[in-house]
C-alpha positions in Angstrom: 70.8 107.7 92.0 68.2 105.0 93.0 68.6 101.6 91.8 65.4 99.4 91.1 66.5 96.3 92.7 64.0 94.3 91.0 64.6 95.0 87.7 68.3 95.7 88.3 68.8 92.0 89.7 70.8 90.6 87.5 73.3 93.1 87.1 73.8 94.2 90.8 74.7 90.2 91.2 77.1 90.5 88.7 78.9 93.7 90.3 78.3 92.2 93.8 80.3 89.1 92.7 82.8 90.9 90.6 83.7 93.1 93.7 83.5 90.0 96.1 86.1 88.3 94.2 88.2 91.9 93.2 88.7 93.2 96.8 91.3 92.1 99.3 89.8 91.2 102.7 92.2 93.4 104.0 92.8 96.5 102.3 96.6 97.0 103.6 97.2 99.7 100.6 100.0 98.4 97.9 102.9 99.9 98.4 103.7 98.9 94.6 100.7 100.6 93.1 101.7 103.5 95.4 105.1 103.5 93.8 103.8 103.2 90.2 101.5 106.2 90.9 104.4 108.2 92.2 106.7 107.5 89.1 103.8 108.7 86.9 103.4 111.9 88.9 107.3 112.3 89.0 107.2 112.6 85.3 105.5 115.7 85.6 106.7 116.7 89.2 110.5 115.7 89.6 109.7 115.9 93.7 107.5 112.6 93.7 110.6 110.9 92.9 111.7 111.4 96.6 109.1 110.0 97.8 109.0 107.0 99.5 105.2 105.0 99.7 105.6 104.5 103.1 105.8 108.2 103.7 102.1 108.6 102.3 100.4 105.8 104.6 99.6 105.4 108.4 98.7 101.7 108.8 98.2 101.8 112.6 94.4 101.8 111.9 94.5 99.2 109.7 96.7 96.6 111.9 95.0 97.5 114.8 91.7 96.2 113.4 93.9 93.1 112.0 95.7 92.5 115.3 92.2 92.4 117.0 90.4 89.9 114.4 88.0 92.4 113.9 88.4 92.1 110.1 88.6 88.2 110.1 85.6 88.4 111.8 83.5 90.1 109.3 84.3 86.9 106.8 83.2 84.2 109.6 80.1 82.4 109.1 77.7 83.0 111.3 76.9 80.0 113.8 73.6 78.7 113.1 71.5 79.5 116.7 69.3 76.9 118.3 65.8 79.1 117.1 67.1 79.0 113.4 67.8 75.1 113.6 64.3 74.1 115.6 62.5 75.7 112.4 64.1 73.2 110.2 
């Protein structure tokens, strides 16, 4: 599906800023939501119920790219550079 950003402005601001403000900066998963999903599947498959959330997720990944600021640094400003400031 192609999207005519021209005439689609508007509305792809909209989502942009609705996601922006939606979506944790670091997506460590919820271990509540996980739990909730389980209990809903448990009411169909009496198994889920031994489930533990932390059985379902492997968050090496996610704390190694924490632990090395790699995630903080996709939120820092970038510093102006000397070219960008002589143009002004």
């Amino acid at each position: 599906m192609k999207i005519d950003v021209k005439t689609n402005q508007e509305a792809i601001e909209e989502a942009y800023t609705f996601m922006e403000h939606a979506t944790e900066r670091k997506p460590y998963p919820s271990f509540d939501g996980l739990r909730a999903q389980l209990d809903m599947v448990a009411e169909t498959d009496p198994r889920a119920k031994t489930v533990r959330p932390e059985q379902l997720v492997d968050l090496r990944i996610i704390q190694d790219l924490d632990k090395s600021g790699f995630i903080d640094g996709l939120y820092r400003q970038p510093a102006l550079s000397a070219r960008t400031t002589a143009r002004n």
